[in-house]
C-alpha positions in Angstrom: 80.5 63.0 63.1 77.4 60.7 62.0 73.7 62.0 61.2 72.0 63.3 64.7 75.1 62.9 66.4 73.9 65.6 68.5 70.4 66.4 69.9 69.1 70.2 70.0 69.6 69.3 74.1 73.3 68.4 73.4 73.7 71.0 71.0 72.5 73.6 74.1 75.0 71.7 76.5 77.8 72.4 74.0 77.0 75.9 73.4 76.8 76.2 77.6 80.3 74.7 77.0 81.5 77.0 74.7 82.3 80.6 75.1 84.7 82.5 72.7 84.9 82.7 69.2 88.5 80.7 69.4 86.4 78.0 71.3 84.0 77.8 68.4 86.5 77.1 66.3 88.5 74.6 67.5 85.4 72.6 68.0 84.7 73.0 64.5 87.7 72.0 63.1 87.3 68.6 65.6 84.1 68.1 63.8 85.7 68.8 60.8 88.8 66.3 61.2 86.4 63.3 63.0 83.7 63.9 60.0 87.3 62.9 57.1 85.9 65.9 54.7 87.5 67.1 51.6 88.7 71.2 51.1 88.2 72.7 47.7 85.7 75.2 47.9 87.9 78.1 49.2 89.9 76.5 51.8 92.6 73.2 51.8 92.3 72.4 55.3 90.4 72.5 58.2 91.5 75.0 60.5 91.1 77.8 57.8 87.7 76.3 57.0 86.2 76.8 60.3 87.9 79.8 60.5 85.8 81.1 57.1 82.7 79.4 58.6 82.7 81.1 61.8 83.3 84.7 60.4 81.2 84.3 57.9 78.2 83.6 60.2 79.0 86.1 62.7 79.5 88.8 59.7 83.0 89.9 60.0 85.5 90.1 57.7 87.5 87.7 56.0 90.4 89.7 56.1 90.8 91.2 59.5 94.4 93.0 60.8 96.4 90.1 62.8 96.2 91.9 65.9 92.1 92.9 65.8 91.6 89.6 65.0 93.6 88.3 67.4 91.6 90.1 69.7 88.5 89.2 68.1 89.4 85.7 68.2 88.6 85.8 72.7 85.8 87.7 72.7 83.0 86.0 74.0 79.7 84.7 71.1 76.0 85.3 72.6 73.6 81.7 72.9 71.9 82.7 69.5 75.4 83.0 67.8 76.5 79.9 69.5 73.9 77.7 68.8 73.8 78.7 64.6 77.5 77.8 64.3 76.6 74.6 65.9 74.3 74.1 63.5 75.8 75.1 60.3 78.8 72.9 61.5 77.0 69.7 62.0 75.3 70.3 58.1 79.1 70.5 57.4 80.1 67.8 58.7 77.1 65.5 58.1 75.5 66.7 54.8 79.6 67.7 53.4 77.9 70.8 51.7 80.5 73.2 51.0 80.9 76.3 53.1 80.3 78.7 50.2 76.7 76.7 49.8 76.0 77.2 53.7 76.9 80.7 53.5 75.9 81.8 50.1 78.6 83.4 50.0 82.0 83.0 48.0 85.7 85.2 47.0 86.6 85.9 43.4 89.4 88.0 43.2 89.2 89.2 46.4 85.6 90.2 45.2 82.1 88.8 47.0 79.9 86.9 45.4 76.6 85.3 46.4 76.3 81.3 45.2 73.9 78.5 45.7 73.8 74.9 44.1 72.5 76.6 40.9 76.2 77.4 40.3 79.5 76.2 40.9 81.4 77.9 43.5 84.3 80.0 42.0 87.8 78.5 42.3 89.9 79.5 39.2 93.5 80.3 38.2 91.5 83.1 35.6 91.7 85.3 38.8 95.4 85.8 38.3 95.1 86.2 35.0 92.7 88.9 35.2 94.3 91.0 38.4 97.4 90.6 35.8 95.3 92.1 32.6 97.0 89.3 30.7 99.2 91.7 29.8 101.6 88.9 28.4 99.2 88.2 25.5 97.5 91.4 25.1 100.0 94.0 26.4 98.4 97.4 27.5 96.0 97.6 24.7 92.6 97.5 26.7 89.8 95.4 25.2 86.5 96.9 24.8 84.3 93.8 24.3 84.7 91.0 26.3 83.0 87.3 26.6 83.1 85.2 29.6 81.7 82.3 28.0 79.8 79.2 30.7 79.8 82.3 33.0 78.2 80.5 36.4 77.0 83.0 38.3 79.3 85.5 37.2 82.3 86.0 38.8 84.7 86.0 35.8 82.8 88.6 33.8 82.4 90.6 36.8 85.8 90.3 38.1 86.7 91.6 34.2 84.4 94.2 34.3 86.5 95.5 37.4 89.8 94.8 35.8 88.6 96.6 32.2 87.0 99.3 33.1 85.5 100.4 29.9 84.5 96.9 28.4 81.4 95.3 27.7 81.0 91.9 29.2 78.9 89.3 28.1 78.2 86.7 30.4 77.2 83.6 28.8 75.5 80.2 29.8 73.1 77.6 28.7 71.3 77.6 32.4 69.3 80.0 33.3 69.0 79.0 36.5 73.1 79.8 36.6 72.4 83.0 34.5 69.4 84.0 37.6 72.4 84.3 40.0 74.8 85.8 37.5 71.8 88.7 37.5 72.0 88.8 41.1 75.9 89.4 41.3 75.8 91.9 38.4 73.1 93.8 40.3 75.2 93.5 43.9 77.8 95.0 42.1 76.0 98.0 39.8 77.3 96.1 37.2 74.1 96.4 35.0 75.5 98.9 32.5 78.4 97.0 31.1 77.9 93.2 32.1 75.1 91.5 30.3 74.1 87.8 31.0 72.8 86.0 27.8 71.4 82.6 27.5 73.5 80.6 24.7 74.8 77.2 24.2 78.1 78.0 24.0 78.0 80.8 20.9 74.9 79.7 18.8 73.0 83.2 20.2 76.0 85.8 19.7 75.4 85.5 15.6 77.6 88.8 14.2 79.2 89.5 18.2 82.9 89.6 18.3 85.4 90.1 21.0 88.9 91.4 21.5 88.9 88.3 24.7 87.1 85.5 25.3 87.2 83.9 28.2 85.9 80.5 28.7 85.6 77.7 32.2 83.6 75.2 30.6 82.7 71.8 32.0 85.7 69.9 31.8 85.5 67.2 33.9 86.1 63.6 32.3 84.4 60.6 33.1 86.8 59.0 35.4 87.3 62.1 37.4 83.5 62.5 37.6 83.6 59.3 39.3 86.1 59.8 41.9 85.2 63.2 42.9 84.7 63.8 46.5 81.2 64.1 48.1 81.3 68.1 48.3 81.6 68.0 44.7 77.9 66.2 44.5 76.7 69.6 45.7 77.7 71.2 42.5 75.3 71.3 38.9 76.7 67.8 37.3 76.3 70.1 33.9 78.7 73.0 34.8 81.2 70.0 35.5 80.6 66.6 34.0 82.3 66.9 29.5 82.3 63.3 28.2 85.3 60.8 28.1 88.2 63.2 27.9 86.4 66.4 29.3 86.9 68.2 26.1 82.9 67.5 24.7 82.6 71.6 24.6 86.0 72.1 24.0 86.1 71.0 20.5 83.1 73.2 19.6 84.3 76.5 21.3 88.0 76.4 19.9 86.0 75.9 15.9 83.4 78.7 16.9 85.7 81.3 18.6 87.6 82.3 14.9 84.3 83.8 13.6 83.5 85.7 17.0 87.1 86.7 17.8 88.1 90.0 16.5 91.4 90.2 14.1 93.9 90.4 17.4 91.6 88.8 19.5 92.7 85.9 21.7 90.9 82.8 23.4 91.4 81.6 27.0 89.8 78.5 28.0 90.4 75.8 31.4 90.6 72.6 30.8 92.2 71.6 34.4 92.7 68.2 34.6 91.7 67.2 31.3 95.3 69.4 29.9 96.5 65.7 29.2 93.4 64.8 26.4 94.8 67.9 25.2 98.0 66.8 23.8 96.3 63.6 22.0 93.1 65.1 20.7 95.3 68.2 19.6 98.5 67.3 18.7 99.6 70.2 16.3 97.4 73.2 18.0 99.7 76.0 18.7 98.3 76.4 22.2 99.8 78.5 24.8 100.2 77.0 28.3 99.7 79.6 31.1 102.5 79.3 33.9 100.8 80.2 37.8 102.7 82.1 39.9 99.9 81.3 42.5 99.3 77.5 42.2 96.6 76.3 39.4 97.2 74.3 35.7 95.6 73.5 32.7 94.9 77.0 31.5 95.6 77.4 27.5 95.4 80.8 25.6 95.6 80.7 21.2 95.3 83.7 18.9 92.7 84.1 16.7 95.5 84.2 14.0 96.7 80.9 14.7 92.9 78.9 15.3 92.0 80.4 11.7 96.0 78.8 10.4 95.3 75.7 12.4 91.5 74.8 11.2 92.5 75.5 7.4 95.0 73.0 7.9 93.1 70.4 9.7 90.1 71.0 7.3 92.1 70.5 4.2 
């Protein structure tokens, strides 16, 4: 699909043409496959992607029983409903804005979350970690404060907030403009009381704070991925992605300011995705921990604040 491929006349011809819900998304996911985009945002192909679209913007529910939504799926759409699909497909297709950007609307841990190109849209192997409670590093001892540092608009802190239910959360990140949705979510979900968004470049403002957990998805993203990334990725705040050469520019400063904010069992988990391989070169002898996925997703690395206090009085003398 190329730019005005349709005119609002054609766009009235194929909602005339259209009818059921089923219809509306098959024709999507023609759009979709004719337009060559690229699933990351929530979805890895294109079937479930104009699947998501269409309930989204019809206000259902993601998660409907297989036989109501079977049903659903041939029940007839009104002109109005029609016609905004239409439209929200052709920005798909043309403008290859993610669907979570369309719909201001996103899943973290099977929990809602409003986004816009402020943030980046939540897609992280953290979720498993949290519905788990890490309990392989921190067993069932439940920490009571909690730091979800380069927070985005929230979804980790939240999503620990939920999983630890009497922790304090600070949610942490240079950009306001990411910390003005992270209000937004922490509100949706009467969160105010034990999630608290802070403006900080990385831990300069949390002089005297220490955790029991810090949790961390910088910007990770090296410069020869920045260059390759697909279109939908343009979308996205460069600075909540783009981390020099090796995608480790914040790295380094987080693992040598974490030992002073980390309480005396605490322990660090940071993502480092694709950049996991600049690991092994620009730390050689870091006694890192590399998380194993039981649900897909890498380059997740978890250290005690034991060994990051043995490891930087080594390095330093």
């Amino acid at each position: 699909m190329t730019k005005d491929t349709f005119t609002e006349l054609e766009a009235q011809q194929i909602a005339e043409d259209l009818h059921t819900m089923l219809d509306m998304v098959r024709w999507s996911v023609t759009c979709f496959n004719q337009a060559g985009l690229f699933y990351g945002h929530g979805t890895d192909n294109p079937w479930d992607e104009a699947v998501s679209l269409v309930l989204q913007l019809l206000h259902l529910d993601q998660n409907l029983p297989l036989q109501t939504g079977d049903q659903l799926f041939h029940s007839r759409l009104t002109l109005p409903e029609k016609l905004n699909i239409i439209a929200i497909v052709k920005r798909r297709a043309e403008e290859r804005i993610p669907v979570p950007y369309l719909t201001n609307q996103a899943w973290f841990c099977d929990l809602p979350f409003f986004v816009d190109e402020r943030v980046l849209i939540p897609r992280s192997p953290f979720a498993e970690l949290i519905k788990n409670h890490f309990e392989e590093w921190i067993g069932d001892s439940e920490p009571q404060h909690i730091l979800d540092l380069c927070t985005g608009g929230g979804c980790i802190a939240i999503a620990l907030a939920y999983a630890f239910e009497e922790a304090q959360v600070d949610a942490v990140d240079i950009s306001q403009d990411a910390l003005d949705v992270a209000e937004i979510n922490i509100t949706e979900h009467e969160l105010n009381h034990r999630v608290y968004p802070i403006q900080s470049d990385l831990m300069g403002a949390l002089q005297g704070q220490q955790y029991d957990l810090i949790v961390s998805n910088p910007p990770y993203v090296d410069a020869e991925d920045m260059e390759d990334l697909p279109e939908e990725f343009h979308h996205e705040p460069e600075l909540a992605l783009a981390a020099g050469t090796d995608g480790l520019d914040l790295v380094d400063n987080i693992l040598r300011q974490a030992p002073l904010h980390l309480t005396d069992n605490g322990w660090l988990f940071v993502e480092v995705g694709n950049s996991e391989v600049h690991m092994f070169s620009r730390y050689p002898e870091l006694p890192i921990q590399w998380v194993e996925f039981e649900n897909g997703g890498h380059g997740v690395f978890a250290i005690s604040k034991n060994d990051l206090v043995e490891y930087w009085r080594s390095v330093d003398h």
